[in-house]
C-alpha positions in Angstrom: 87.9 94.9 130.3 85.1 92.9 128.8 84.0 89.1 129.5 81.6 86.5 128.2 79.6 85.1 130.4 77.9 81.9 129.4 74.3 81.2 131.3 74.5 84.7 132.4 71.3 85.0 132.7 70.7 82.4 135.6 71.1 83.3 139.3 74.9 83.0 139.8 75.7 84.5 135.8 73.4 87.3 136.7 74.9 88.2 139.6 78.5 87.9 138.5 77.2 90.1 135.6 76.3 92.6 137.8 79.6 92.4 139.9 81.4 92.9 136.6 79.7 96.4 135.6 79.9 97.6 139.2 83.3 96.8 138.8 83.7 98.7 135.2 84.1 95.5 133.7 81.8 95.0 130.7 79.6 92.0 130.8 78.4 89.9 127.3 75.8 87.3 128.1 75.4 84.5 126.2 72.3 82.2 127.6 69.8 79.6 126.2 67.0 80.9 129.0 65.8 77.7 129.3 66.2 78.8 133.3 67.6 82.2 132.9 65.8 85.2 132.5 65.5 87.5 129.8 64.4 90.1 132.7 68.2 89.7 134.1 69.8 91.1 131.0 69.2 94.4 131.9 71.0 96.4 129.3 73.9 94.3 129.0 74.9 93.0 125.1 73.3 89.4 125.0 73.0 86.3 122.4 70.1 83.9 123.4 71.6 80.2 121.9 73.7 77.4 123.3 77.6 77.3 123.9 77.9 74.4 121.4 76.6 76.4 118.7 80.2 77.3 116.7 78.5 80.0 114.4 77.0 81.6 117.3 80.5 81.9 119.5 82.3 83.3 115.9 79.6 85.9 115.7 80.2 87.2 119.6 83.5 87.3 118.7 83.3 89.0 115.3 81.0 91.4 117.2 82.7 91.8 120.4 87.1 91.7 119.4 87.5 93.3 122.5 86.8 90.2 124.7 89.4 89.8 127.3 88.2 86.6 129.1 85.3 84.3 129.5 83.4 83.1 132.6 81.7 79.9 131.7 78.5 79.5 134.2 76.0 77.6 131.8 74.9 74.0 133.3 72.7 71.8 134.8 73.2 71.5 138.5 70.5 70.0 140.2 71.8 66.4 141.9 68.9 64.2 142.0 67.9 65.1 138.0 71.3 64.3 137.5 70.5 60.4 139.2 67.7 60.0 136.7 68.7 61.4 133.7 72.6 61.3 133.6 72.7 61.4 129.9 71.3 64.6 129.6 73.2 66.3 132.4 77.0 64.4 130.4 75.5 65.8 127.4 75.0 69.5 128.4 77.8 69.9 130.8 80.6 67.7 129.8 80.1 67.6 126.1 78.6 71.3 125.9 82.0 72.6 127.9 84.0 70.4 125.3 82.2 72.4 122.1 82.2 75.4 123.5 86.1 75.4 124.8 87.4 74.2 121.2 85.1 77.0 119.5 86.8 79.6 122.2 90.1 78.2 121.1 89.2 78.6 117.6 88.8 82.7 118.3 91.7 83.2 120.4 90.2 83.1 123.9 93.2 82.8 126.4 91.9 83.5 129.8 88.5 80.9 131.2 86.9 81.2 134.5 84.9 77.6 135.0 82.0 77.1 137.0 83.1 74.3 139.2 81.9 72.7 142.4 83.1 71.6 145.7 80.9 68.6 144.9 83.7 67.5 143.0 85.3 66.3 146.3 82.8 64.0 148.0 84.3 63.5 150.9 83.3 63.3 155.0 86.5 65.4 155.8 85.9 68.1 158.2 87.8 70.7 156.1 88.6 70.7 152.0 91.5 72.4 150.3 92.7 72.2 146.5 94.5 69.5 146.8 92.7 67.0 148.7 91.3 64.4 145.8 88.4 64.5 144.3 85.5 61.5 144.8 82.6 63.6 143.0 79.4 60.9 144.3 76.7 62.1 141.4 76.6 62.3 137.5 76.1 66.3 138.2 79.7 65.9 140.3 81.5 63.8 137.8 80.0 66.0 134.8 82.1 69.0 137.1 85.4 66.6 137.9 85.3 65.7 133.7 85.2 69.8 133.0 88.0 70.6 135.1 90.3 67.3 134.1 89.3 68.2 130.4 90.2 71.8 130.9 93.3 71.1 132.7 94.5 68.9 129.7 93.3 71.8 127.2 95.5 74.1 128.9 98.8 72.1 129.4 98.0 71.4 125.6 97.1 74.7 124.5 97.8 78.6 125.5 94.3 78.4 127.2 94.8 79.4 131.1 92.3 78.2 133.5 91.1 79.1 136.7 88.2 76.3 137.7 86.5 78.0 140.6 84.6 75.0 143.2 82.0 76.9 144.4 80.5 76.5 148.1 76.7 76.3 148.5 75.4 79.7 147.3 72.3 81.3 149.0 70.9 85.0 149.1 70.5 87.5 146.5 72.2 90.8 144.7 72.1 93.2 147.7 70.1 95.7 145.1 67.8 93.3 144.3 68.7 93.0 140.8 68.3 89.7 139.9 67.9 86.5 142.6 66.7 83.4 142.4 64.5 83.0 139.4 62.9 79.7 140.3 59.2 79.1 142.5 59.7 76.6 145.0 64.0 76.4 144.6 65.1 72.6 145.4 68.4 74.1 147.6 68.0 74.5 151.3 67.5 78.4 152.1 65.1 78.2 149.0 63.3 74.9 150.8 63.3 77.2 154.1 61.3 80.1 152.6 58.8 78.1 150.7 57.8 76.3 154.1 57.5 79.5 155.7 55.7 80.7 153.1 53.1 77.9 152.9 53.0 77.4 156.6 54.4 73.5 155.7 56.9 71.2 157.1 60.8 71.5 155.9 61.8 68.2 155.7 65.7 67.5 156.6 67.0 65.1 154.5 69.6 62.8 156.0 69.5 63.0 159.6 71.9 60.1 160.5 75.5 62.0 159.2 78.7 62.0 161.2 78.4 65.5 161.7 77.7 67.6 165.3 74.4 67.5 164.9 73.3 64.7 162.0 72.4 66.5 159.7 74.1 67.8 156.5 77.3 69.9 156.9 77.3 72.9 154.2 79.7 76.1 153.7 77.1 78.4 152.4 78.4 81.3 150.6 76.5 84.5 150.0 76.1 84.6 146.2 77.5 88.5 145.9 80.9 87.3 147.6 80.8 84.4 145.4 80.0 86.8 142.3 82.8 89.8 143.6 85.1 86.8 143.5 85.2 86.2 139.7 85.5 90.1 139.5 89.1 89.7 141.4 89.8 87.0 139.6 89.5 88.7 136.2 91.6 91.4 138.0 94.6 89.2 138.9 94.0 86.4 135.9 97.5 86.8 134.3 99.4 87.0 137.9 97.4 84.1 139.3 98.2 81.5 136.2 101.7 82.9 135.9 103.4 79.5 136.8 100.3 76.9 136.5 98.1 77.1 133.1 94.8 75.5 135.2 94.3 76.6 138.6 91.5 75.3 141.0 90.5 77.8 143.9 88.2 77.1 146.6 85.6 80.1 146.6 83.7 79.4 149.9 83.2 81.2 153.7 85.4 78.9 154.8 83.2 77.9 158.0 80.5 75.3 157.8 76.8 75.3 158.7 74.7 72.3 159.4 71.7 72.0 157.7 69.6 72.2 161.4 71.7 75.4 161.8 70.3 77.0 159.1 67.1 76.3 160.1 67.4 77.7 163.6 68.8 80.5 162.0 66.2 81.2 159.4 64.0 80.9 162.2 65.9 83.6 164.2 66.4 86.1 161.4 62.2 86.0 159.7 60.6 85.0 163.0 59.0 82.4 161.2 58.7 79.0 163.3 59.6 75.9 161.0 58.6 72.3 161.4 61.1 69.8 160.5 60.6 66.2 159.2 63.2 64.0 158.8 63.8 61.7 155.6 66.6 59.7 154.3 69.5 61.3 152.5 68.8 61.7 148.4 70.8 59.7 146.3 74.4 61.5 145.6 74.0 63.5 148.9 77.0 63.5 150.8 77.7 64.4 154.6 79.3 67.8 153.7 82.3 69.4 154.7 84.4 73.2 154.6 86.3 74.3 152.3 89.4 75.8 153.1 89.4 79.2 150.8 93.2 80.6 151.8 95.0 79.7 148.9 91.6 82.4 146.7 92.7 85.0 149.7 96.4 84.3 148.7 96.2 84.4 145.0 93.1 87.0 144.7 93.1 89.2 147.4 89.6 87.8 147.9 87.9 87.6 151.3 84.5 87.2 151.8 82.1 89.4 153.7 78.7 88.9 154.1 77.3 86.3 156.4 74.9 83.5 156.2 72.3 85.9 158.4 72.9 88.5 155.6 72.3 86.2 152.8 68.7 85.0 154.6 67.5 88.4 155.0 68.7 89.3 151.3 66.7 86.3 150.0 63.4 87.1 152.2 63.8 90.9 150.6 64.2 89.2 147.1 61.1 87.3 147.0 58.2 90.3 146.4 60.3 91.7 144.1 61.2 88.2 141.8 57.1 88.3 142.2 56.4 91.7 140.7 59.4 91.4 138.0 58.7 87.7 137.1 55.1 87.5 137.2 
């Protein structure tokens, strides 16, 4: 088997890559690197360019026939840029998805694995599943909700199938330390953690006033190699999965929830490193958080996932000399 994978050479694409060639599945990277990293590419086949560019997509093809599915990972995804600058994040997500799907079409691609978010829900519910509605409360959310209600049109319209993954919050790092988190000074929480441990600084807590056990923020974090072995059994059971529904939307998640003070104290616990915390208002498009429920991925994929959040911190921590000596 063979798969494109669009912004494969960012932190989740990377690490899906690698899932797919542990897995004997042979990974094709197409990534602009304006965040990925040409380091990550290792000695996979790869095309630096954007998925809107049509010449570009008929040349993978032309070069690559063998192409059995594509996993589509390229997009902006930080919240608050999304507040300020919401054209930009419509432009690349929504209307890049939109190019690249009609020039996938266009070559005969049948089989899409989307990049989606639980964000797409925004709801205070203690505990998501796939059909709960969606209420996505930030451009980046809505650019997500538009994807998937585009791509589930596409496929009722077309023989495109489509299995829109909502991804919980990912955190660690490729257990061999292949590729991680290629950003200094990451804006998501364990990333936050780490760079006040590492400059002996305040973390501040943002939001500290939700409906939640504790106040603050309510996350399912998901190690990032449970989230990236899930696209591997989804690629494995594609066909049997979309048999009776051309779009499918799977919750890819731990399934338990972590409040944001949680993760502290357990950051704390796993480094020995004593945190601060100061306390600021919620960000605009934060929501109080929530689980998602991931049964119906267990049904459908045989998928379960297996590392914990205590895993993922000490995965992260071993990450950073080494993103310092490859990156730098």
């Amino acid at each position: 088997m063979k798969v494109l994978i669009t912004g494969g050479a960012g932190y989740i694409g990377s690490t899906i890559a690698s899932a797919c060639a542990d897995a004997g599945i042979t990974p094709v990277i197409l990534d602009n690197l304006a965040t990925g990293r040409r380091e990550y590419l290792g000695h996979h086949a790869a095309y630096q360019g954007d998925i809107a560019d049509g010449p570009l997509i008929n040349r993978i093809y032309a070069e690559h026939p063998d192409l059995d599915a594509v996993i589509h990972c390229a997009a902006l995804s930080t919240v608050p840029e999304s507040t300020t600058d919401p054209v930009l994040y419509y432009r690349e997500n929504l209307a890049g998805t939109i190019a690249l799907t009609e020039h996938l079409l266009r070559n005969g691609c049948r089989r899409l694995l989307f990049a989606s978010s639980a964000a797409v829900y925004g709801t205070t519910a203690t505990t998501v599943t796939e059909t709960d509605s969606l209420a996505p409360a930030s451009p980046y959310a809505r650019t997500k909700a538009g994807c998937e209600a585009f791509l589930h049109d596409t496929s009722a319209a077309t023989g495109l199938a489509v299995i829109a993954m909502r991804y919980a919050n990912p955190i660690g790092t490729d257990p061999l330390l292949r590729t991680g988190l290629q950003v200094d000074g990451p804006t998501h929480l364990l990333g936050r953690l780490i760079s006040a441990a590492e400059d002996s600084t305040p973390f501040t807590l943002m939001g500290s006033d939700w409906p939640t056990r504790d106040g603050s923020g309510l996350r399912d974090f998901i190690h990032v190699w449970d989230l990236a072995t899930a696209h591997v059994h989804a690629l494995q059971r594609f066909d049997e999965a979309t048999t009776e529904r051309p779009f499918l939307a799977l919750n890819i998640s731990s399934g338990t929830g972590t409040t944001v003070r949680e993760l502290a104290h357990a950051f704390q616990e796993a480094t020995g490193h004593t945190i601060s915390l100061n306390e600021a208002p919620a960000r605009p498009g934060d929501v109080a958080g929530f689980t998602l429920d991931n049964t119906l991925a267990g049904h459908l994929l045989g998928w379960f996932p297996k590392l914990t959040v205590t895993q993922a911190i000490h995965h992260a921590m071993e990450w950073r000399p080494v993103r310092t000596r490859m990156l730098t």
